[in-house]
N, C-alpha and C positions, 0 to 999 in steps of 0.2 A: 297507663301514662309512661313505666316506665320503658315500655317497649317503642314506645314512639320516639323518647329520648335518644334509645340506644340506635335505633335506624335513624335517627335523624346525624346523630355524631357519626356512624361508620360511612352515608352516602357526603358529608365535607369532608371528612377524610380521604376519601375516594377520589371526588372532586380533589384535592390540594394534591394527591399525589398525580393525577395527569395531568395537572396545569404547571409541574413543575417543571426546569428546565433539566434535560439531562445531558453531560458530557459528551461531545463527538466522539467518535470512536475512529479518529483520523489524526494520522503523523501533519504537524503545520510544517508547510515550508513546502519545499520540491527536490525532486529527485531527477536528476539527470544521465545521459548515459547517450552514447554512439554508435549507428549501426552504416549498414552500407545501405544507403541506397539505390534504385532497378538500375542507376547510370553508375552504380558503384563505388560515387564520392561518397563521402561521408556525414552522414547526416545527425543533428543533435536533438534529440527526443526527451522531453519532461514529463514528468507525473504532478501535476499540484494538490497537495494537500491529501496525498494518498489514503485511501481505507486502510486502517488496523486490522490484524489480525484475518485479511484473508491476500488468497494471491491474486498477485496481476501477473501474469501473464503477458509479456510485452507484444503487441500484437501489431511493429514491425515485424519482430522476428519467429512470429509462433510456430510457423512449418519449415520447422528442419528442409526439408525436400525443397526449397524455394529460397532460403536466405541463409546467412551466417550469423551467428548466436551480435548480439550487440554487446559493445565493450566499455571500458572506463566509465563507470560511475561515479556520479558526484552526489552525497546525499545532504543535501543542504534543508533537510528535514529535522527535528527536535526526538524523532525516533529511532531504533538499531534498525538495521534494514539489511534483513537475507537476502541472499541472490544466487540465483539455481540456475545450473549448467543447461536444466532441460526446461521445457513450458512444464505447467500445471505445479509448479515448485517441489519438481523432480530431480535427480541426478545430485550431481557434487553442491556444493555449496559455499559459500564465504558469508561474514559478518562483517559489516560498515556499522562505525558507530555514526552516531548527527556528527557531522561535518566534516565527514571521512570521507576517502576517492581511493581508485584503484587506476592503475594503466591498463593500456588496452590489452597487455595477458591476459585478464578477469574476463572472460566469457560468458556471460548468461543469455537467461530467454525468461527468468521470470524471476517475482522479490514477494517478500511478503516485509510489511512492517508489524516493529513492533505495539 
């Protein structure tokens, strides 16, 4: 009897912990930022509601060979937001805090949030 207890309390247990609701793992808000477009104006590219803790990669600008790094960030996200010189969140880098901007000096091609 008391083994049937004990399996019967550890599969509700089981049950309560995957019916639970668990934390996104995403910056809220959006991230902004400028690159050139194939006519070479200038164009405004947003991220909403970014993944945490891995990179984007900004995939106007990911081949060097073909575009210029995108500039001036706006991070109008609730998280710190890296930004690397190269794709794959390679090269130099800077820190924006939530609701930090840079001018178009700030070069990148990829961000990771925090």
């Amino acid at each position: 009897m008391r083994f049937r207890s004990s399996v019967g309390a550890a599969l509700g247990a089981l049950a309560l912990v995957l019916t639970l609701p668990t934390s996104a793992s995403a910056a809220d808000g959006t991230f902004q930022y400028t690159y050139s477009g194939l006519d070479g104006r200038p164009q405004l590219a947003t991220l909403v509601d970014p993944e945490s803790r891995v990179c984007h990669t900004l995939p106007e600008v990911a081949d060097e060979d073909a575009s210029s790094p995108a500039h001036s960030p706006r991070n109008r996200t609730n998280a710190t937001v890296t930004v690397f010189t190269e794709a794959d969140c390679e090269g130099a880098h800077y820190t924006l805090r939530p609701g930090g901007q840079a001018s178009e000096r700030l070069k990148m091609r990829s961000a990771v949030f925090s």
